[in-house]
N, C-alpha and C positions, 0 to 999 in steps of 0.2 A: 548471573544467578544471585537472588537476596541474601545477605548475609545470613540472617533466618535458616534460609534452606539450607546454606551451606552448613551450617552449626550444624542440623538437623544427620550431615551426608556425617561428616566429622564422627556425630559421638555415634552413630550404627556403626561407623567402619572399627570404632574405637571396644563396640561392646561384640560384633564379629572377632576381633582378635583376641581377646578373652574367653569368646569360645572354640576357637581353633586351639589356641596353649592348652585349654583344660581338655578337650576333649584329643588330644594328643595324648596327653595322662592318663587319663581313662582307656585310653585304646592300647599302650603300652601294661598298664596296672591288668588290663583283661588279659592280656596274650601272656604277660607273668603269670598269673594265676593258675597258667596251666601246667607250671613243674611248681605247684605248692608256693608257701610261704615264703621258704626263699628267692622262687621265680618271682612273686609279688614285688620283696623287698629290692632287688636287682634292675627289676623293671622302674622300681617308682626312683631310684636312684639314675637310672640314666633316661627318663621321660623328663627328670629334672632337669638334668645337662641337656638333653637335647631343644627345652625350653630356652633356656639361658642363650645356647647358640645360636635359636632363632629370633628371638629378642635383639641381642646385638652383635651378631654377622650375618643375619639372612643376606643384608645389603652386601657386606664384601664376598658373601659365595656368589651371590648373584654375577657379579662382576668378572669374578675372578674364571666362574666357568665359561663367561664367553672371551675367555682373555685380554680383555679391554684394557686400553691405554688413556692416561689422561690426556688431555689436548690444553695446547698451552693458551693460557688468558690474553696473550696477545693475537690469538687466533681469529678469523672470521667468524669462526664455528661457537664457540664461547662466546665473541661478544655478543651474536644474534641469540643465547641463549638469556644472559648476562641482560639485554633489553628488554627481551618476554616477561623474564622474572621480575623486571622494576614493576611491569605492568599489572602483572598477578598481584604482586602488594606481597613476592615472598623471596628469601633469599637466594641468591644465585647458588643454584648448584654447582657441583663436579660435573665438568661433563668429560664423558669417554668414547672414544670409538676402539670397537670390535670390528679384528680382522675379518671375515667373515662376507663373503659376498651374496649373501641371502639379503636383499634390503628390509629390513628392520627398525624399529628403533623399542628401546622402553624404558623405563623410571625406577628409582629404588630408593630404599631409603628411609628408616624409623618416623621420621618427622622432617618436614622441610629443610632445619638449617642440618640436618645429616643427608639429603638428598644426593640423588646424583642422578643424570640423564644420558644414557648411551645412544650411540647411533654405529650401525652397520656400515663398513666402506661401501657396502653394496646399495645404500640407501643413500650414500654421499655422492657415488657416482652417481645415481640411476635418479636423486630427484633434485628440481630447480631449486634456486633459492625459496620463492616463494612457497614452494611444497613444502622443502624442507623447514620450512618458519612453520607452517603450521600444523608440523608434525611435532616440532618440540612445546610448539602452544599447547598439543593433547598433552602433552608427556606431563609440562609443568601445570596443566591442571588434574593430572592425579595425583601431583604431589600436595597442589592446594587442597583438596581434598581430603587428603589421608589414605586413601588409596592404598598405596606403593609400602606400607607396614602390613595393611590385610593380605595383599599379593605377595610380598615374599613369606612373610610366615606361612599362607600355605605352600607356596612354591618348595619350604623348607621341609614342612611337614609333608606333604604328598610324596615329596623326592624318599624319604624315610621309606613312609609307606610301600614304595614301589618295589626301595631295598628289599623289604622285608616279604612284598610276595616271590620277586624274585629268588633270594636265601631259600624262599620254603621251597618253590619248585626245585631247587637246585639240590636241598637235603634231598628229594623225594626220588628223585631219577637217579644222584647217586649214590643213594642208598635206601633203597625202596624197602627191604626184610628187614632194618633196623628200625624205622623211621617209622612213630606213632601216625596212621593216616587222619588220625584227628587234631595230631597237633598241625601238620601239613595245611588243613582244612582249615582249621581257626587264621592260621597265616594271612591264607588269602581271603578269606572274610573280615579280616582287620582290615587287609587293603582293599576291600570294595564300599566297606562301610565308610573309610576315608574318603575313596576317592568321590564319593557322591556327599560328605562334608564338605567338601571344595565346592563342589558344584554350589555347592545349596550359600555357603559363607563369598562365594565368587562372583556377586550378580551381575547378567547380562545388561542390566540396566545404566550401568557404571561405565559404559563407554561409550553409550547414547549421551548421558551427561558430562565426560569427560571432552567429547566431540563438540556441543555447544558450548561450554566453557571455554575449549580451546579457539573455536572459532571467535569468542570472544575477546579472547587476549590477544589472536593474533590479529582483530579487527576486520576477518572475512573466512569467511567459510572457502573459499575458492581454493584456495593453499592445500588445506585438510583435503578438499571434496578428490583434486586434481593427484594429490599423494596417495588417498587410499584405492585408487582406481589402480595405480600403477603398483604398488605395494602389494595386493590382491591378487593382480595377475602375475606378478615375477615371482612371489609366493610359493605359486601354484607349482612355478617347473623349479624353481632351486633350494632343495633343501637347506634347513637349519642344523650344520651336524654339528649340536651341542650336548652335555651327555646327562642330561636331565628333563624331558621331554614334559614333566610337571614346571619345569616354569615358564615354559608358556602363554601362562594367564599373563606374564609380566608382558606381554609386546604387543604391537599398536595392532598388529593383526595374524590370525594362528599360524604359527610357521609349519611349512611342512617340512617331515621328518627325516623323510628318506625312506619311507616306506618298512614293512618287516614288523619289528615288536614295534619299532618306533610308532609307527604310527596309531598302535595299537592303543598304545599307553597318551599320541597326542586327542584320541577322540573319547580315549576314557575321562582324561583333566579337562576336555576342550569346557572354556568359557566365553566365546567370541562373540557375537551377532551376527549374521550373513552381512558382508561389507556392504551388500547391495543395499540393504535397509537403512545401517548406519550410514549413505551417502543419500539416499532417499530423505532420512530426518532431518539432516543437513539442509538439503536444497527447501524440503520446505517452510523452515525457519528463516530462511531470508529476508 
């Protein structure tokens, strides 16, 4: 990709996250304003902190909810990330593996030299070298990108959100005679009007481009093609039991949940592309 276009992907993802932070504000400042003045002042006080949090540890919740471990730099796993990254033209990240037998993998990280790229044991068993090379080629081209700051601040902000429909259903069942049914109602229309911010600030488009990018760094599509085939289908039967179903958008392909609310909440956030397409683009880019 032209450096051009890439500025181009850069300053969108750069003015997307500026509207996820404020419109986080806004949607806390709306749901205050329903106990008055002081609900306002309460709300824009902790939309603030909750700003701040996603700004600088979206990255470490990320991490830390799928329990990840660093992996050591004399490792295979790191150095083949550690070569990608010369190639990208960006700095090596962290990288971690997550217990986790769901194979997997995804990216995080404010800006490049704070990055960091996890992979699933389930995705260390389950793919070859060459898959696994071109699964971290995707990863480290959403990190060249910019990417991996729009994804977790939503992933941070939706996770909220989901809190907060949750909280209202939970006021509402138990305590249904005390419990205003309008403030109940505002709840979960905070959280719909979020979750479909995600959608909208989360474009499906971004992993079409993160896919030839990647193919690009890893110097063949074949890697990628051959990973998300496999990725797709072990997906399908082994859930991802992680306990934020909104960050999602962060991994190379939609995990599934386990079924129940879970999956409720992974088709409300889903941001993916049918893998079939995304491997269809691929092959005919060759």
């Amino acid at each position: 990709m032209g450096t051009k276009a890439n500025s181009g992907i850069i300053l969108a993802n750069n003015i997307k996250t500026v509207i996820l932070l404020g419109g986080m504000m806004g949607l806390f400042v709306a749901v205050g304003s329903l106990w008055g003045m002081e609900g306002m002042i309460f709300a824009m006080l902790f939309g603030g902190i909750m700003n701040v949090i996603a700004w600088f540890f979206s990255d470490t919740i990320a991490i830390k909810a799928m329990r990840a471990h660093p992996v050591s730099p004399d490792g295979d796993l790191y150095k083949m990330v550690e070569e990608l990254a010369y190639v990208a033209g960006i700095p090596t990240p962290k990288v971690y593996v997550s217990p986790h037998d769901a194979p997997n993998a995804f990216a995080t990280g404010r800006s490049p030299k704070k990055a960091a790229v996890c992979f699933t044991e389930g995705a260390i068993k389950l793919l070859s070298y060459d898959e696994l090379r071109g699964v971290a080629a995707h990863e480290l081209a959403h990190v060249k990108n910019r990417d991996t700051l729009t994804s977790c601040i939503a992933a941070t902000v939706a996770g909220v959100l989901a809190f907060l429909a949750q909280w209202g259903f939970w006021i509402f069942r138990g305590n249904s005679r005390e419990t205003n049914p309008l403030v109940m109602i505002g709840v979960v229309i905070v959280a719909a009007i979020g979750a479909a911010l995600i959608k909208a600030m989360i474009s499906r488009s971004r992993e079409y481009v993160a896919d030839a990018d990647g193919a690009a760094i890893a110097g063949s599509p074949s890697g990628l093609i051959s990973a998300l085939q496999k990725l797709d289908a072990y997906s399908k039967r082994i859930p991802l039991m992680q306990p934020n179903p909104a960050q999602n958008n962060l991994f190379i392909v939609e995990p599934l949940a386990g079924g129940g609310v879970g999956n409720t909440l992974v088709n409300l956030f889903a941001t993916h592309p049918p893998t079939e397409k995304r491997i269809a683009a691929l092959r005919s880019a060759r």
